[in-house]
C-alpha positions as CSV (number, residue, x, y, z in Angstrom):
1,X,187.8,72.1,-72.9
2,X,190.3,73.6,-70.5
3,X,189.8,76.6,-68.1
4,X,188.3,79.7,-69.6
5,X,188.5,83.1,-67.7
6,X,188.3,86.5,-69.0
7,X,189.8,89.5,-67.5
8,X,189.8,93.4,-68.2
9,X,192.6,95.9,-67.4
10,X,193.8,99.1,-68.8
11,X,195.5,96.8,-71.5
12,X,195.8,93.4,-73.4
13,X,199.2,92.9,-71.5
14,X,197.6,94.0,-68.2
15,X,194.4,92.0,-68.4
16,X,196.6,88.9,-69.4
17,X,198.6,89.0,-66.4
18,X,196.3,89.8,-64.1
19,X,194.1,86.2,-65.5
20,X,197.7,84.8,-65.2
21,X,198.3,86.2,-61.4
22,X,194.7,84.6,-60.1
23,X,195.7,81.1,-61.8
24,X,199.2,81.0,-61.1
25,X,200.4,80.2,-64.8
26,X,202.8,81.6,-67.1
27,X,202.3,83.2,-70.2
28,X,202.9,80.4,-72.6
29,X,200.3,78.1,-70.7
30,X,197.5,79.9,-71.9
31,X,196.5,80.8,-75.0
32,X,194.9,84.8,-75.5
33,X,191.9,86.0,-77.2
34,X,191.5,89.6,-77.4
35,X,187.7,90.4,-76.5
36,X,188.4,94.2,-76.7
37,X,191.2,96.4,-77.1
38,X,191.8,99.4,-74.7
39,X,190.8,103.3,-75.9
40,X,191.9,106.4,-74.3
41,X,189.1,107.9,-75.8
42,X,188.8,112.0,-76.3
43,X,189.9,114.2,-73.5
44,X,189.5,110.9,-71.3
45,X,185.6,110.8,-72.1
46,X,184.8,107.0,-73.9
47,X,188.0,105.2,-72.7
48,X,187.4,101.6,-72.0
49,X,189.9,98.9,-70.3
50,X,191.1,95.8,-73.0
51,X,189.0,92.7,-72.2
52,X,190.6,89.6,-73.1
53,X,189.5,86.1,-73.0
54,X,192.2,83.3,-71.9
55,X,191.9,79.3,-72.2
56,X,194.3,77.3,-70.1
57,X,196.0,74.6,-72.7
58,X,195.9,71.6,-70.0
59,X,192.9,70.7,-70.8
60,X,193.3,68.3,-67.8
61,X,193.9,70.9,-65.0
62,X,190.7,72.4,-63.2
63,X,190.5,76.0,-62.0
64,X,190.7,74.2,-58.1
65,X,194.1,72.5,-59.1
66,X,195.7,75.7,-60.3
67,X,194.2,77.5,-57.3
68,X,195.5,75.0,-54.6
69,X,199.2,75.1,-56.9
70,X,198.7,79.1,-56.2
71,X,198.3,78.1,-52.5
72,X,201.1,75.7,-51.9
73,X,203.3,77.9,-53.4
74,X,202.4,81.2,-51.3
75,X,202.7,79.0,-47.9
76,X,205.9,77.3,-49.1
77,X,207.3,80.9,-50.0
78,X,207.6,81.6,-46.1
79,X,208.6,78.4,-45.0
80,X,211.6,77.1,-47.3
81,X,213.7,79.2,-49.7
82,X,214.0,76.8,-52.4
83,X,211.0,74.7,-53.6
84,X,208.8,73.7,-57.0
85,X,205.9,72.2,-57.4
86,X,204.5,69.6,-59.9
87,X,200.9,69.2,-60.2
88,X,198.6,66.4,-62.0
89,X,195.2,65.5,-61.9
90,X,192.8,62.7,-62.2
91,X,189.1,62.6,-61.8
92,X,188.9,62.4,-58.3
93,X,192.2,63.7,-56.9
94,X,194.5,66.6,-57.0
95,X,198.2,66.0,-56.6
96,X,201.2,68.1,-55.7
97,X,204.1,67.2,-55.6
98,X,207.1,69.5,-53.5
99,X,210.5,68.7,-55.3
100,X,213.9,70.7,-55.3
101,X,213.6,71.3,-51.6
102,X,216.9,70.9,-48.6
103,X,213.9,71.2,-46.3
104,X,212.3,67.6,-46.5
105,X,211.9,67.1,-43.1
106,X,210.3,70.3,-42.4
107,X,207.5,70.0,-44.7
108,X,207.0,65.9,-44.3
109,X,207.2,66.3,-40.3
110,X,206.8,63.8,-38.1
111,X,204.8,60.8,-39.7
112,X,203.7,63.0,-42.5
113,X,201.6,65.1,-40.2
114,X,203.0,68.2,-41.6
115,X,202.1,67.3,-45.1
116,X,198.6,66.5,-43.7
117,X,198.4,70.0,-42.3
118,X,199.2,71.3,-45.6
119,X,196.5,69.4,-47.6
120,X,194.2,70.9,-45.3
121,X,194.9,74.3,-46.0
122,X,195.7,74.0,-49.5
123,X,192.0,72.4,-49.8
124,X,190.3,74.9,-47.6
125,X,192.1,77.7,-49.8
126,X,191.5,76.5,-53.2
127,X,187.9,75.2,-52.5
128,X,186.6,78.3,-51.4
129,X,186.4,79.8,-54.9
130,X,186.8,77.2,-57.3
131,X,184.0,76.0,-58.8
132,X,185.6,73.7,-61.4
133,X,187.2,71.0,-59.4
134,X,185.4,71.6,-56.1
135,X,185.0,67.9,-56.0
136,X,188.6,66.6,-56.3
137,X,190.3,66.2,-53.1
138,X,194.1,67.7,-52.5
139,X,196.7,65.4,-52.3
140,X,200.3,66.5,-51.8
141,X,203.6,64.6,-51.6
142,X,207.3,65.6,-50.7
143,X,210.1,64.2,-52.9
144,X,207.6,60.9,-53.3
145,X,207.8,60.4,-49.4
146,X,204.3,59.0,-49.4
147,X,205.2,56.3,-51.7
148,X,208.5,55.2,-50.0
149,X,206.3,55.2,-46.8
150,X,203.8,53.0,-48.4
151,X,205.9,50.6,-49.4
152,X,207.3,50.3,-46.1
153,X,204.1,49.9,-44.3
154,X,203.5,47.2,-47.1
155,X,206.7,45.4,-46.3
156,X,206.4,45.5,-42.5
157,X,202.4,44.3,-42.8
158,X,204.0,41.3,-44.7
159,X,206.7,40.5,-42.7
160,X,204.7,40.7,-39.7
161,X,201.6,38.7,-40.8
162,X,204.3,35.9,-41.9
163,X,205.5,35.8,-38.4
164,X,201.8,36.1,-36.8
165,X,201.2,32.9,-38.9
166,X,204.4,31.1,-38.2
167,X,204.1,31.6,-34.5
168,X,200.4,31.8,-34.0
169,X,200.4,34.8,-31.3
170,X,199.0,38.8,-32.1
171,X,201.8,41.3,-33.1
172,X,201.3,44.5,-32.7
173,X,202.7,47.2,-35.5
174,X,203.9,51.3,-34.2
175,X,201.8,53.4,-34.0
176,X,200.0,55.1,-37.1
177,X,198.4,57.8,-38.4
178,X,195.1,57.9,-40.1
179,X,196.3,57.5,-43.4
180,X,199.2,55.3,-42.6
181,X,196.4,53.0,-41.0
182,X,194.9,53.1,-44.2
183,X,197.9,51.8,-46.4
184,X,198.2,49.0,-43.7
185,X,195.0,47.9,-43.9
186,X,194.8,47.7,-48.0
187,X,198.2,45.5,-47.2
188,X,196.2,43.2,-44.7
189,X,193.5,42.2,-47.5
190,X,196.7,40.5,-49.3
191,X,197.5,38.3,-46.7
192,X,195.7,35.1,-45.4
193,X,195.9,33.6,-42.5
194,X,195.3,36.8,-39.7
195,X,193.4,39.2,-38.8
196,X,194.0,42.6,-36.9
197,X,192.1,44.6,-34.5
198,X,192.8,48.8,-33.9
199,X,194.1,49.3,-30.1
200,X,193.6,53.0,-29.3
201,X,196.3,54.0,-26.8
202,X,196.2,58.1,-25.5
203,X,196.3,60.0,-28.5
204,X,197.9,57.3,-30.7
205,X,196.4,54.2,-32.5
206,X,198.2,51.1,-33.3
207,X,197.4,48.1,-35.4
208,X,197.4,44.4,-33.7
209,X,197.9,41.8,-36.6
210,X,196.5,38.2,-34.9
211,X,196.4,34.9,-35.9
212,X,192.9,33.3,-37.8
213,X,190.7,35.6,-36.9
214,X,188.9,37.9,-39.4
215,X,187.5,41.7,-39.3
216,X,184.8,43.4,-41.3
């Protein structure tokens, strides 16, 4: 069953919208049930407000995805003039994806860390009053940067592990965020042969592939 939330306002229009407004949907995502219609009542004395009941047809969107869309979407509105924003979910992950943009660089930053900075907020925002979906964790992407820079990471783990192997002496990859670190290591588990160790150097960490030596 998809998202259910009902809403009152001083009519059926006005109570739609406003359920609309809190989800960040358009009309013709939902579909309407009038719980009550508005009265004016005599001389102002028994009016009542239009209560309406509205079910989100997704049914595979949660009222946390919607929320952290509704998010994204008020931060992007004062950082980049042209934007939008495709969402998907699956059971344990959130993902937005920023298309339609000139600003690439601006919202990918250096190694992604604006884009980290980003999920962050989204999550914090979104989570706070979401019950359905609290779980799921925010994941956002620019213009399928992530996936370009996965492959790339994959490629250079390769490349470099053939070489570790071929002249049997530790290389040692650029430094990487968190996450990049991550997509590296998945990469490692492919290869035989090496091994790696995590240097830490300041405020950066880098990944030292070596030759037949193994890491838990």
């Amino acid at each position: 069953m998809g998202i259910v939330l009902e809403k009152e306002g001083k009519t059926v229009s006005d109570a739609t919208m406003s359920a609309c407004e809190e989800l960040g949907i358009s009309r013709s995502e939902i579909d309407v049930e009038v719980l009550q219609k508005s009265s004016k009542g005599v001389l102002g004395i028994g009016s009542r407000n239009a209560k309406v009941r509205i079910t989100v047809k997704d049914e595979n969107l949660s009222e946390k995805g919607l929320k952290s869309k509704k998010a994204l979407e008020a931060i992007l509105g004062h950082l980049v003039p042209t934007y939008s924003i495709g969402i998907r979910e699956n059971p344990d992950r959130i993902k937005l994806d920023i298309r339609d943009t000139n600003d690439k660089g601006l919202l990918i930053g250096k190694r992604g860390e604006m884009i980290k900075a980003l999920e962050y907020i989204v999550g914090k925002i979104s989570g706070r009053s979401s019950e359905d979906g609290r779980e799921k964790r925010i994941s956002i992407d620019v213009d399928g940067y992530k996936r370009r820079r996965e492959d790339k990471i994959s490629r250079l783990v390769k490349d470099t592990a053939k070489k570790v192997r071929k002249i049997q002496k530790p290389i040692s990859l650029e430094p990487m965020s968190a996450s990049e670190r991550r997509m590296a290591y998945i990469a490692l588990k492919r290869e035989g042969g090496v091994g790696y160790e995590t240097k830490v150097e300041r405020d950066e960490k880098r990944i030292i592939i070596t030759p037949h030596q193994s890491r838990g």
